[in-house]
NUSEPA-874438 format. One record per residue: z, x, y of N, C-alpha, C in turn; residue in one letter; residue number from 1. Coordinates in Angstrom, 3 decimals. Layout:
N
[[Z,X,Y],[Z,X,Y],[Z,X,Y],A,NUM]
...
***
This chain:
229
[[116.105,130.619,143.304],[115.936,131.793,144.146],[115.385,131.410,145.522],X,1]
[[114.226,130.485,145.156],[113.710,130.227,147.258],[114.553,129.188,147.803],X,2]
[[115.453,128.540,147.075],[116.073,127.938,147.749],[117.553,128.696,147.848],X,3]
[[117.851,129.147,147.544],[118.873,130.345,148.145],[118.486,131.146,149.583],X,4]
[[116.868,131.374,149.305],[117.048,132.300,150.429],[116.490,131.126,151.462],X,5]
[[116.008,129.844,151.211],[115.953,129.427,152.765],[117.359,128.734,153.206],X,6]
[[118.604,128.716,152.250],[119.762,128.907,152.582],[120.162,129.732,153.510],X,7]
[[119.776,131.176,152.932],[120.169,132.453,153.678],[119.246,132.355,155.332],X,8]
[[118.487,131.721,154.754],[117.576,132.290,156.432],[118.392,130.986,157.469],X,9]
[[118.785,129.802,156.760],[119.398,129.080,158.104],[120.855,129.216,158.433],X,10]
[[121.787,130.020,157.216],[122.673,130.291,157.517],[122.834,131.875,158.430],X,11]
[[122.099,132.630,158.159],[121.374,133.780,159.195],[121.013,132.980,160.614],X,12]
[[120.574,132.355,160.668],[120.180,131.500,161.977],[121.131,131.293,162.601],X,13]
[[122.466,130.222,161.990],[123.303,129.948,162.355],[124.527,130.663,163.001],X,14]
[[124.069,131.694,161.931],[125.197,132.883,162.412],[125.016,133.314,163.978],X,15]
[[123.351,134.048,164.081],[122.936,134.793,165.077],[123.027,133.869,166.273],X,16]
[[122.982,132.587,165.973],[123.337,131.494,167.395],[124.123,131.004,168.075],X,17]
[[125.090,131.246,167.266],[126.643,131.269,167.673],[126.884,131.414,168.864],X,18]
[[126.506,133.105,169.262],[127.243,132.901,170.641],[126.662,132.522,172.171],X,19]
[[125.359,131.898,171.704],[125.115,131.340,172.319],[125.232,129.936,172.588],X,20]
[[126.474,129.053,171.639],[126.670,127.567,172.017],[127.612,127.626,173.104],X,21]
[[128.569,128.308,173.485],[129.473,128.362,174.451],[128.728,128.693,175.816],X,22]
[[127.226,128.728,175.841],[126.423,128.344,177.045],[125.257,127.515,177.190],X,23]
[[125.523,126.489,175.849],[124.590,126.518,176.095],[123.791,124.997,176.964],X,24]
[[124.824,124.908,177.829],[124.869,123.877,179.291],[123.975,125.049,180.267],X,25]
[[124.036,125.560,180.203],[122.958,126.858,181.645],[122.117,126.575,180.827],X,26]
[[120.872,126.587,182.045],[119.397,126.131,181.544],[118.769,127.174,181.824],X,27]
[[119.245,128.883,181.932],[118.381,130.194,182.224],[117.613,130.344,181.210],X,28]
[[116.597,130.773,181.858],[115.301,131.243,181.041],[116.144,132.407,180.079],X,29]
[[116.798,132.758,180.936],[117.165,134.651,180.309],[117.514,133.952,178.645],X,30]
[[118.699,133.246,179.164],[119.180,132.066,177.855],[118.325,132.262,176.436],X,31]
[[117.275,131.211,176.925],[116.273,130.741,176.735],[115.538,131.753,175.569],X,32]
[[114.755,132.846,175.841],[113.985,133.980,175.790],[114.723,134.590,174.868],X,33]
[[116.010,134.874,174.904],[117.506,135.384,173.870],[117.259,135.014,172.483],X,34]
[[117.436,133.565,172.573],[117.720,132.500,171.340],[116.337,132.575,170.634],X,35]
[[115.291,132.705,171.509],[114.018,132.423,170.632],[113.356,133.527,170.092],X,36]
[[114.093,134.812,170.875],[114.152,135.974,170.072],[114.552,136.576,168.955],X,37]
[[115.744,135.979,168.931],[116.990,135.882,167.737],[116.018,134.996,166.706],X,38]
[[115.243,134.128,166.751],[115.050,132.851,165.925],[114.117,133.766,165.782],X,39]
[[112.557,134.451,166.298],[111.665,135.278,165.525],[111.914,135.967,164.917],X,40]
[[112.610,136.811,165.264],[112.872,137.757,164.204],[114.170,137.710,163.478],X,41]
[[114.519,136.684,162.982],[115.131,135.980,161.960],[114.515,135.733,160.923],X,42]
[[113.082,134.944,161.006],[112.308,133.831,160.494],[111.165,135.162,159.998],X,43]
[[110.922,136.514,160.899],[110.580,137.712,160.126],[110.816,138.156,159.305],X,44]
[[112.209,138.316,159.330],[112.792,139.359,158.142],[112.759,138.431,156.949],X,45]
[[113.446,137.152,156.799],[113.335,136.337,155.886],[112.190,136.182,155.199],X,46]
[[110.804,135.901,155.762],[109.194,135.570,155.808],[108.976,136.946,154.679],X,47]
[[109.058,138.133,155.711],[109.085,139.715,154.667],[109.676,139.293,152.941],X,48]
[[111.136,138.845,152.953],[111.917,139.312,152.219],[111.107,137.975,150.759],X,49]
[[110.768,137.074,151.678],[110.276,135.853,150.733],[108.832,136.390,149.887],X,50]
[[108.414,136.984,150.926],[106.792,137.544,150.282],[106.841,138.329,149.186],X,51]
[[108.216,139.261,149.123],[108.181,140.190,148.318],[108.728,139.974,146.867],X,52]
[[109.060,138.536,147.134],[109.491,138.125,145.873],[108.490,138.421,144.671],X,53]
[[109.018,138.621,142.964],[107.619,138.485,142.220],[107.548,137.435,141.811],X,54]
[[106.429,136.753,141.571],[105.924,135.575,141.163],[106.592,135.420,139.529],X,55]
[[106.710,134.325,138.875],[106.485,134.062,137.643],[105.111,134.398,136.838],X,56]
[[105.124,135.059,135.343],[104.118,135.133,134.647],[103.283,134.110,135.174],X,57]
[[101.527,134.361,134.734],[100.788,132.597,135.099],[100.777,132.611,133.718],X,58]
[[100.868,130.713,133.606],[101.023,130.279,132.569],[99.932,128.883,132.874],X,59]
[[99.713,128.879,131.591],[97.797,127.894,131.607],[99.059,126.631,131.050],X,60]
[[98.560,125.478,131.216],[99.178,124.208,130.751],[98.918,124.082,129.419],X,61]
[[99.528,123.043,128.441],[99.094,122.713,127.207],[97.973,122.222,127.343],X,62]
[[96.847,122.020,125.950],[95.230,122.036,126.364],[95.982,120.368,125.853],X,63]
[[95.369,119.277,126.075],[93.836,119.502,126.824],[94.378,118.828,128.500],X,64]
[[95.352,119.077,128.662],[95.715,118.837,129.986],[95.213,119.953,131.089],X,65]
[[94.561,119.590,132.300],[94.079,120.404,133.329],[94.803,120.051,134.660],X,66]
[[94.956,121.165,135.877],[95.335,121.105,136.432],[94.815,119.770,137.623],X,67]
[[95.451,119.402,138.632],[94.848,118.737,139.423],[94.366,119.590,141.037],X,68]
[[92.975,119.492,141.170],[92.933,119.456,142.046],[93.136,120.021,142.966],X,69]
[[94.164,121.149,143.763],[94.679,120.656,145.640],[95.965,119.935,145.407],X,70]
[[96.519,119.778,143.799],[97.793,119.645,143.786],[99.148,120.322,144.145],X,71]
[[98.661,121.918,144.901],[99.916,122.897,145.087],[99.931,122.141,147.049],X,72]
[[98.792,121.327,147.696],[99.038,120.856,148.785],[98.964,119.739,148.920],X,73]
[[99.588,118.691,148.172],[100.116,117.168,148.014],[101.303,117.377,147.025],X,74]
[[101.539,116.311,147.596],[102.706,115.659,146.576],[102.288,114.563,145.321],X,75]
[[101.079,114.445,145.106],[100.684,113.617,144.141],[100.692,114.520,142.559],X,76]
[[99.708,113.684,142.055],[99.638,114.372,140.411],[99.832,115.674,140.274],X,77]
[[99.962,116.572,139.509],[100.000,118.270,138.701],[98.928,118.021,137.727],X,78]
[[99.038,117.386,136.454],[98.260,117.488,135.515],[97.746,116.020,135.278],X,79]
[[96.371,116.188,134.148],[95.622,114.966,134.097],[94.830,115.261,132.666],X,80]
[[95.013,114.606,132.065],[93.894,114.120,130.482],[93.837,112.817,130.340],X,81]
[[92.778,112.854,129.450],[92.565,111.432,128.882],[93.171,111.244,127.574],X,82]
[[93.038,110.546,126.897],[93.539,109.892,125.692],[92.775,108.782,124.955],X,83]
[[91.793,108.900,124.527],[91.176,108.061,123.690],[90.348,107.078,125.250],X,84]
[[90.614,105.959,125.643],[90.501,105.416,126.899],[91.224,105.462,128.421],X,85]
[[92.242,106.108,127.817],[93.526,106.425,129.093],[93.519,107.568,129.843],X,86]
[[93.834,106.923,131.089],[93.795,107.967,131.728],[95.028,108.295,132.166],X,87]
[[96.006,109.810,131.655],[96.880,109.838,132.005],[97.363,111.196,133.089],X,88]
[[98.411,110.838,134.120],[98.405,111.816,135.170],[99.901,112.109,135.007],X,89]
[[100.588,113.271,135.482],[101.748,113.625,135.454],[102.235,114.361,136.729],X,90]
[[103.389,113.781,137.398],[103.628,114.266,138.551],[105.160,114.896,138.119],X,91]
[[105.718,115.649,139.083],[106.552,116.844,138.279],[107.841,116.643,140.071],X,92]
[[108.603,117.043,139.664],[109.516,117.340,140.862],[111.297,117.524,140.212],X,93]
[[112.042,118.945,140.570],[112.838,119.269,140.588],[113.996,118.209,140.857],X,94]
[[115.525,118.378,139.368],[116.357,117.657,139.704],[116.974,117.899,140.784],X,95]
[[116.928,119.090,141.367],[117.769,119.879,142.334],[117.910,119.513,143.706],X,96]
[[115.717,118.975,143.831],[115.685,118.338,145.004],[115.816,117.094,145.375],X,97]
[[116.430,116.299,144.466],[115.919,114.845,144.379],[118.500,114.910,144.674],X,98]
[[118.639,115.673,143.945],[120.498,115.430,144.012],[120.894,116.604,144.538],X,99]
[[121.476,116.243,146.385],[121.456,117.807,147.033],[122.950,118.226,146.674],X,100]
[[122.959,119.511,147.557],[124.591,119.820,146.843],[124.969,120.936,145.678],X,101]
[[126.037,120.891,145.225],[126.418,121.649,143.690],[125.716,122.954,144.474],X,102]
[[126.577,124.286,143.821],[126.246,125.558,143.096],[126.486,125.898,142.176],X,103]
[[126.430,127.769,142.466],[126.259,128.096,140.818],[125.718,127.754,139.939],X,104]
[[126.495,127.154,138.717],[126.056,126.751,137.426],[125.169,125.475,137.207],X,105]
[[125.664,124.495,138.411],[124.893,123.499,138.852],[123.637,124.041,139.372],X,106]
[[123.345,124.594,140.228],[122.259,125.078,140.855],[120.946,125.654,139.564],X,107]
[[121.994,126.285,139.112],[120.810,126.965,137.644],[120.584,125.863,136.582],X,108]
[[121.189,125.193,136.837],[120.847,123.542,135.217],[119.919,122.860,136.223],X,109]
[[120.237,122.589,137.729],[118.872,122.283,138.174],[117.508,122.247,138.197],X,110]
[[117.522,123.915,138.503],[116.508,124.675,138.232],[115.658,124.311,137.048],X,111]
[[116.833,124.217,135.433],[116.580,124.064,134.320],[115.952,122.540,133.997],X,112]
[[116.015,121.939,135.141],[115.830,119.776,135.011],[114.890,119.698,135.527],X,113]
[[114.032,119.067,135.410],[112.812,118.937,135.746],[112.257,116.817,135.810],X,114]
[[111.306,116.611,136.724],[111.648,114.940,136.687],[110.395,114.774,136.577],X,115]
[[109.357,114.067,135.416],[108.388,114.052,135.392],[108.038,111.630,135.737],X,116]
[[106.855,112.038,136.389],[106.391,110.570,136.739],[105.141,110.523,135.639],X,117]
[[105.165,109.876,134.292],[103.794,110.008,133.363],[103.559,108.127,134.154],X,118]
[[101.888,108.358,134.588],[101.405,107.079,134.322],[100.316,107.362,133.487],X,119]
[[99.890,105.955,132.692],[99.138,106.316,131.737],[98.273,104.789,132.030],X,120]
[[97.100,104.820,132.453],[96.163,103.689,132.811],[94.702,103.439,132.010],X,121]
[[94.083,102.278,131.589],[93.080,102.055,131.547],[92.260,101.324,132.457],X,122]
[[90.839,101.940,131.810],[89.729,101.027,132.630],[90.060,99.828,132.649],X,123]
[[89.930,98.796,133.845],[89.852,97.485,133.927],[91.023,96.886,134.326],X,124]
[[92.112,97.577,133.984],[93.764,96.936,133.379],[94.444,97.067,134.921],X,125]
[[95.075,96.421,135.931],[95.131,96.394,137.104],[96.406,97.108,137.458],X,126]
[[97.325,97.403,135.920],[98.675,97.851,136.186],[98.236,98.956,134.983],X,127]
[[99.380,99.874,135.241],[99.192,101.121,134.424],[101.313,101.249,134.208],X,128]
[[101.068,101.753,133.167],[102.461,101.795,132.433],[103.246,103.317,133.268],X,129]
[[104.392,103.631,133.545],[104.925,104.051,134.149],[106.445,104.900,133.371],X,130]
[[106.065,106.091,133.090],[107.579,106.734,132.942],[107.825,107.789,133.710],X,131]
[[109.749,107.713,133.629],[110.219,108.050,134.486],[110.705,109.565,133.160],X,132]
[[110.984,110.076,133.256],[111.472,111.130,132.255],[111.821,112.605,132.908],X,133]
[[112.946,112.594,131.912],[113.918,114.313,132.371],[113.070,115.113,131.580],X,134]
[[112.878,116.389,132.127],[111.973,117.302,131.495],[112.924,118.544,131.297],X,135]
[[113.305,119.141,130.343],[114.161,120.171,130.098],[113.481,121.639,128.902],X,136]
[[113.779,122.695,128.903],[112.657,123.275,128.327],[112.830,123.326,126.851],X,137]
[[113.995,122.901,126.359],[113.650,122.203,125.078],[113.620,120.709,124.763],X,138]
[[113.774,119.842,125.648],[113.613,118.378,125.313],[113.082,117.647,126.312],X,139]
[[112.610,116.385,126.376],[112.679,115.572,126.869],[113.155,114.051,126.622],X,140]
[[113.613,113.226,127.518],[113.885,111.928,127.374],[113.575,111.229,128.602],X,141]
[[112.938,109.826,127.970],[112.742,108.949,128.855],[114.020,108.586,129.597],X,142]
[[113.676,107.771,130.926],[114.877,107.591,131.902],[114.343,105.772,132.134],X,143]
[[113.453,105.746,132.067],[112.519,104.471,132.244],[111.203,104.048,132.022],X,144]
[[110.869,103.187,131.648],[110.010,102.688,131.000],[108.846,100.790,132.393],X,145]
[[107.966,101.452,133.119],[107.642,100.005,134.025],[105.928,99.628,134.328],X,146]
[[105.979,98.540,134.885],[104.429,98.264,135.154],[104.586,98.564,136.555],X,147]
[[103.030,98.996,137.211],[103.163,99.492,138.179],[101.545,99.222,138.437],X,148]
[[101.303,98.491,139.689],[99.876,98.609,139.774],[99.372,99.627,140.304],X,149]
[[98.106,100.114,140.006],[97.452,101.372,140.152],[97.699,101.754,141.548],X,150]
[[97.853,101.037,142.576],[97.953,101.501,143.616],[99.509,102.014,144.255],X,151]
[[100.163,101.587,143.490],[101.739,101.917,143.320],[102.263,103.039,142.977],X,152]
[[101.455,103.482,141.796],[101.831,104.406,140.628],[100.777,106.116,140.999],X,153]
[[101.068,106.467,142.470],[100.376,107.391,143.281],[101.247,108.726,143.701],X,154]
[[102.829,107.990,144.011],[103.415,108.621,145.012],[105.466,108.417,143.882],X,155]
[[105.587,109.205,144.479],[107.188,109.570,143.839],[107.861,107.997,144.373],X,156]
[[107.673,107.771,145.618],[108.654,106.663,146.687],[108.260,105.672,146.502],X,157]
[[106.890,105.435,146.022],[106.315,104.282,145.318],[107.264,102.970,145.214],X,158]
[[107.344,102.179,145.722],[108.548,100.466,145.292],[108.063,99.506,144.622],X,159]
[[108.241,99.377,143.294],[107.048,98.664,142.923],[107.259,97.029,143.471],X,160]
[[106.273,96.535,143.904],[106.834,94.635,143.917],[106.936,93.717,143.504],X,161]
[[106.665,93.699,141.994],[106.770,92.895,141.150],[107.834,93.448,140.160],X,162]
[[108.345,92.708,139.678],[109.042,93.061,138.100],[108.718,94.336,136.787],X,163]
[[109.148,95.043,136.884],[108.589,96.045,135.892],[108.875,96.173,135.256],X,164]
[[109.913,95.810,134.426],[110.528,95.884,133.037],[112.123,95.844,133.303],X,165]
[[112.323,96.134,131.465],[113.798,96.055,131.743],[114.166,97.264,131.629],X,166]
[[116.077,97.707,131.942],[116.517,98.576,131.965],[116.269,99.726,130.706],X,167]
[[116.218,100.865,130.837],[115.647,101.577,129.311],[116.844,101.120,128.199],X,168]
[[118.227,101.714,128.744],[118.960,101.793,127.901],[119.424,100.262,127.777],X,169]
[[118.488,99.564,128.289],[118.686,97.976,127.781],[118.007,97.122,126.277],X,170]
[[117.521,98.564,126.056],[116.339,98.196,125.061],[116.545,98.694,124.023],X,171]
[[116.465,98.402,122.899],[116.875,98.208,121.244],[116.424,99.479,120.631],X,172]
[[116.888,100.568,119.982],[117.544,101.933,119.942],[115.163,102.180,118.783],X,173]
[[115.143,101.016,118.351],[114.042,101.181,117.467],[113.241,101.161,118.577],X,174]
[[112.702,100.761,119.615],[112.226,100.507,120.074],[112.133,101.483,121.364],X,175]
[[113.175,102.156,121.973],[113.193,103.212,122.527],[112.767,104.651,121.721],X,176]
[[112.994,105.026,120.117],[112.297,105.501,119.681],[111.092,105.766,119.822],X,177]
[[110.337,104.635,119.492],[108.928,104.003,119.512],[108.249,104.593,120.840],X,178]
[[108.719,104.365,122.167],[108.392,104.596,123.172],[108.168,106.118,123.397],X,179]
[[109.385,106.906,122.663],[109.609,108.623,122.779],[108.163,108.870,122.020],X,180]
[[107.921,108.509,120.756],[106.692,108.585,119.837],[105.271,108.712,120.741],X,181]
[[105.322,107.355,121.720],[104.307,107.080,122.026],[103.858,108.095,123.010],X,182]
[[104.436,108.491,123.612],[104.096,109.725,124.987],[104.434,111.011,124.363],X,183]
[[105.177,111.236,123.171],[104.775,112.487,121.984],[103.289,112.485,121.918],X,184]
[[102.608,111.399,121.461],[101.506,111.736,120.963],[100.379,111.953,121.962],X,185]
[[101.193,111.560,122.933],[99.729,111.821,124.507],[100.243,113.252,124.668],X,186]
[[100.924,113.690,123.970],[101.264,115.575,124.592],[102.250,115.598,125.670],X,187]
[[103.111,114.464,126.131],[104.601,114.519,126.856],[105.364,114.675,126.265],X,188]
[[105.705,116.505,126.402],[106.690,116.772,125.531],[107.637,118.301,126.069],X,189]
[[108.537,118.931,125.629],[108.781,119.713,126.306],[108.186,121.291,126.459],X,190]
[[106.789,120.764,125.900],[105.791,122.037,125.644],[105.312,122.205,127.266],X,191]
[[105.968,121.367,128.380],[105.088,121.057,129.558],[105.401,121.818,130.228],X,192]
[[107.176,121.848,129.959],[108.023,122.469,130.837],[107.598,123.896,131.349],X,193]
[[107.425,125.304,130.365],[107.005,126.588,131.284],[106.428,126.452,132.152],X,194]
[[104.913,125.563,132.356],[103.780,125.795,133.105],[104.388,124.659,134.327],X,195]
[[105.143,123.939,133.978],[105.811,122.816,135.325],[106.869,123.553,136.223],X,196]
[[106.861,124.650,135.265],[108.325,125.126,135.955],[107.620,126.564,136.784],X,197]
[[106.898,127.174,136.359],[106.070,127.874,136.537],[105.483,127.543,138.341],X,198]
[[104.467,126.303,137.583],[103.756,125.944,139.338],[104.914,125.642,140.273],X,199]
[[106.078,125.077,139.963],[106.969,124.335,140.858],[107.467,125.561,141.628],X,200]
[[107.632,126.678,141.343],[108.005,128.226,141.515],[106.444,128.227,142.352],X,201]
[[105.598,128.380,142.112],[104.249,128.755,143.084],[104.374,127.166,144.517],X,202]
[[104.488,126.009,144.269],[104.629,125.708,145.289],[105.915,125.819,146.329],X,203]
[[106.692,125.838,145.502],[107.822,125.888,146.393],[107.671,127.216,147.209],X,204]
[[107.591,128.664,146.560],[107.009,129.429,147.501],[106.158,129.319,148.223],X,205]
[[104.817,128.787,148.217],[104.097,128.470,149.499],[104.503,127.999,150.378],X,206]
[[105.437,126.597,150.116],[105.827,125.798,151.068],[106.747,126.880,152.155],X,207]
[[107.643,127.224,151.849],[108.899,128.082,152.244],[107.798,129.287,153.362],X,208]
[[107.145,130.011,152.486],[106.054,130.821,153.449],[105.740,129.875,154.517],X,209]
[[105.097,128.596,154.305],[104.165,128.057,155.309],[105.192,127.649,156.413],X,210]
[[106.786,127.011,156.007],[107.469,127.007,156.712],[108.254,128.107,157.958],X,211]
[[108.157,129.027,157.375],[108.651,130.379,157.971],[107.556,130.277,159.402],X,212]
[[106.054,130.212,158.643],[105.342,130.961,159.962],[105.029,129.648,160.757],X,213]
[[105.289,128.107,160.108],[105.172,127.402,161.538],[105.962,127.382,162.040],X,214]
[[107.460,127.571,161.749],[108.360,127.698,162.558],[108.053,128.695,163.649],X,215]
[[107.947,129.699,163.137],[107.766,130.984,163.834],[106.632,130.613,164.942],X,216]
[[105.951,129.844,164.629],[104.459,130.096,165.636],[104.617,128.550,167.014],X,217]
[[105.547,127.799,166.418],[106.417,126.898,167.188],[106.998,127.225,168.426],X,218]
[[107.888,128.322,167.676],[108.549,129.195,168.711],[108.231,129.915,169.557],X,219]
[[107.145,130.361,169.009],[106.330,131.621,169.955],[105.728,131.301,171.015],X,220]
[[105.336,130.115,170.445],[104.381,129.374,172.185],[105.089,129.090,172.942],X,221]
[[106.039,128.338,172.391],[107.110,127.799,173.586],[107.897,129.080,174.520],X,222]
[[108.036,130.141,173.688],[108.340,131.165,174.302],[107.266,131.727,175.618],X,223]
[[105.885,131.928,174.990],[104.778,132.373,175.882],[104.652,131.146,176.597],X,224]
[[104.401,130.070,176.471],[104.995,128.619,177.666],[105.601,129.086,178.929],X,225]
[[106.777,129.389,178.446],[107.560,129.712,179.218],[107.735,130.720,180.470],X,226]
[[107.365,132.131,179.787],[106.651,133.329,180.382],[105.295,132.916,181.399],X,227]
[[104.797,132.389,180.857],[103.614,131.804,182.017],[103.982,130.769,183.139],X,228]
[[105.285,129.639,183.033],[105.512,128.914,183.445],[106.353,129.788,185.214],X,229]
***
């Protein structure tokens, strides 16, 4: 849905600008003042139409996982527990945004995919184990399995520089089992999905809001700039 409508708001943009490319070699203010008019109250109506959206139910995470932090304004972790000595963190991000493109039916299995980053670290240990996993709201499966030193294993873009393992589906069908087991029992499972899918719906709306009004407030100065100039 918010990515439909910040579809709609730049294809609305695009529309309303139109007829102003066939001038847009003249450097008139009048010009000028037109376009950035068109662009406010564009970035209004859209801003309105986004606010009024309704939110998703709130939904609390599986216990004993807690939220992170100041995680709806980074891109780092979502959730965090321990495990006996481990400390494990889970970072979350949409298939949709990661492979652009596709509608329709594509667009809604997107929605439905979910890409979780589990690292799972101990005290002392300089590398922390690393999965890559599809999150779907009845299943999950690993995608990869790596070492990653703690300082690596922070950020989605992360490269690791050493060797991290081998390919998943390179690895012996008992043994990839084994691995599904092992992050079963830390609570990576597709019990994650409502409340991942849930916040990903609360940030992505913020973001989209916050985008609307810096755009908007971008514009505006440069507009009042101008007027004073």
């Amino acid at each position: 849905m918010l990515r439909k409508a910040l579809a709609c708001a730049g294809s609305a943009l695009q529309q309303q600008l139109q007829p102003w490319r066939t001038i847009a070699c003249r450097q008139s203010s009048g010009v000028s003042s037109a376009v950035n008019s068109i662009i406010l109250r564009s970035l209004k109506d859209h801003y309105l139409e986004v606010s009024k959206m309704t939110p998703p139910p709130k939904v609390s995470p599986p216990s004993p996982f807690t939220v992170v932090k100041g995680a709806l304004d980074h891109g780092g972790p979502v959730l965090r527990r321990t495990h006996g000595n481990e400390e494990i963190s889970i970072s979350v991000m949409r298939l949709a945004n990661i492979i652009a493109g596709g509608n329709g039916d594509e667009e809604e299995d997107g929605i439905n995919q979910l890409f979780l980053h589990v690292d799972i670290s101990k005290p002392g240990q300089k590398e922390s184990l690393h999965f890559l996993c599809g999150l779907y709201p009845d299943a999950l499966g690993i995608h990869s399995v790596s070492l990653r030193s703690k300082t690596e294993s922070s950020g989605f873009l992360a490269v690791p520089t050493n060797y991290g393992g081998p390919v998943f589906q390179d690895i012996d069908e008992k043994m990839r089992d084994a691995l599904h087991s092992f992050i079963e029992e830390r609570g990576i499972n597709e019990s994650l999905f409502p409340f991942l899918q849930a916040w990903l719906y609360v940030k992505d709306h913020r973001n989209l809001m916050r985008w609307f009004k810096t755009v908007g407030s971008l514009v505006n100065d440069r507009e009042q700039g101008a007027s004073h100039a």
